[in-house]
N, C-alpha and C positions, 0 to 999 in steps of 0.2 A: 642928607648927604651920607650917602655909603662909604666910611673911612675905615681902615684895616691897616695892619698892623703884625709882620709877621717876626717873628722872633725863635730861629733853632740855638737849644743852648750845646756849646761846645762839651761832645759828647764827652771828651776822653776827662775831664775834669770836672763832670757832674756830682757824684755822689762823694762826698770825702769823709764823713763822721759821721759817726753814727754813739749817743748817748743815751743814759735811761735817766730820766726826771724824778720818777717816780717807783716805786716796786713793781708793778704791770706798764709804766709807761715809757716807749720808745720816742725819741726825737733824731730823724735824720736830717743833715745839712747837705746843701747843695750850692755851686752855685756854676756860670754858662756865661754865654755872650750872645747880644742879638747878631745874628749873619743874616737877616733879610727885614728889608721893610717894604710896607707897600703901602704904610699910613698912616696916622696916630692922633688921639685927642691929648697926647701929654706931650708936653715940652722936653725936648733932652735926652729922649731917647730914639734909639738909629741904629744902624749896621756899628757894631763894635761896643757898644753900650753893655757893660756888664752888668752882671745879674746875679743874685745870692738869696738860699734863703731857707727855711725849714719847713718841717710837717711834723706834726707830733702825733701817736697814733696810741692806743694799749691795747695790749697783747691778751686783756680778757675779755676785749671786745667778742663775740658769738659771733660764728657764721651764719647767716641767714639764708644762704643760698644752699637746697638739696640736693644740687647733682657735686659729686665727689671730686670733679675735674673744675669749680670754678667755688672760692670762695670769696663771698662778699662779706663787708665788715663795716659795718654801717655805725660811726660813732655819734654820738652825742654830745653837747655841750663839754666845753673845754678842750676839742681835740682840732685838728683844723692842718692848715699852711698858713706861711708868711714868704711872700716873695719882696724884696728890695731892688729896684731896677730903677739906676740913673736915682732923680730925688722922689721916685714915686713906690708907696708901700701899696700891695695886697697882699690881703690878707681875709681868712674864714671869720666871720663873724661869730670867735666861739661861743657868745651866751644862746644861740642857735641852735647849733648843731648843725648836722646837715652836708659832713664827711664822710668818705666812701674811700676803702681800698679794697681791691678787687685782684686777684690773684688766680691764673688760668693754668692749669697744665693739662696740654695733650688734650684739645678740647674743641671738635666740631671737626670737620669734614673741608678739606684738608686740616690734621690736625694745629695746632700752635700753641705755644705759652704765653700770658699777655701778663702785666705788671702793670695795673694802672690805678691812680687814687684820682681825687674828685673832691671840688670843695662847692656847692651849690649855694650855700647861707653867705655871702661874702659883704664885706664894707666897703662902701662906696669910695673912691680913693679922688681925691681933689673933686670932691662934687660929680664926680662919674659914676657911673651905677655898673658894678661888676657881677655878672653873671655866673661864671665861669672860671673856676682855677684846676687846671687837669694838669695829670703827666701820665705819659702813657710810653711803654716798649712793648715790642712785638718779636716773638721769634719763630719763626716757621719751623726749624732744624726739632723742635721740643725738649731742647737741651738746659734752656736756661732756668729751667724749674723742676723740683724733684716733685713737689705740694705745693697743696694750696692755704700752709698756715703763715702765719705770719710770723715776721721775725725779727732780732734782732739785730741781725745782719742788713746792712744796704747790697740793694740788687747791686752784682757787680755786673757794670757796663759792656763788659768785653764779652759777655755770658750772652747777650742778646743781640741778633742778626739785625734786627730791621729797628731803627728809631726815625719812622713818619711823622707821627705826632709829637711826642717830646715833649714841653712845656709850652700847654693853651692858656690863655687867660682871654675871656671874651666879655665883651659887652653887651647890654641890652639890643634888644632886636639885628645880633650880627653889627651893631654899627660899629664896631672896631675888633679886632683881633687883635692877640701875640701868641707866636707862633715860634 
């Protein structure tokens, strides 16, 4: 059975701290609301169901990525997300690895900035198997990005036109979303 699940987090009060852990390492919090659903394997959560949670990244993580308008920052063990939504945790399975933040300026035909991480290695959350923990902005204007480093600064919200994607968190084979 094809179940889904959609979840946009309430833009205006996504991003609120931003902390250093460590000497190179950053942790920003966030947290949202779901405004849509269309179906779920957890209990508890729905339209209005809040949501909180972190990512923790270092800032000597390397680019991997060659072209100067898009870096990628591929971490390794210990770095990750943790989303809290209603009584259900995900989270990056940090002894893994297998985090991604990706940072676009001025990049591709029509141009745009994109701001997106990426948790692929994740923990199964009540016996579900999680695919999937992304968040993603988009700005067409190429305003909301000067580079592609990374920082200690949380993207600021109002800086980016388009939030389509948002916070994904997906299941095995598509059988559920949040959105």
């Amino acid at each position: 059975m094809h179940r889904r699940l959609l979840a946009i987090a309430a833009v205006a009060a996504l991003f609120l701290t931003a902390s250093t852990a460590a000497a190179q390492d950053v942790s920003f919090r966030f947290t949202g609301q779901v405004r849509e659903l269309s179906g779920s394997p957890f209990e508890g959560i729905g339209p209005g169901t809040t949501f909180n949670g972190c990512y923790t990244f270092s800032l000597a993580t390397p680019d991997t990525n060659g072209l100067s308008t898009v870096g990628d920052y591929r971490h390794g063990p210990g770095y990750g997300v943790v989303v809290q939504m209603g009584s259900t945790t995900f989270q990056t399975n940090r002894t893994a690895g297998g985090f991604l933040i990706e940072l676009v300026n001025d990049h591709g035909n029509p141009s745009s900035d994109n701001y997106y991480f990426g948790s692929e290695n994740n923990r199964t959350s009540k016996g579900v198997y999680v695919r999937y923990i992304s968040f993603q902005l988009d700005d067409w204007t190429t305003a909301a990005l000067d580079n592609t480093q990374l920082s200690t600064t949380p993207p600021d919200l109002t800086a980016w036109e388009y939030q389509w994607f948002g916070l994904t968190i997906e299941g095995s084979n598509c059988d559920w979303m949040i959105r």
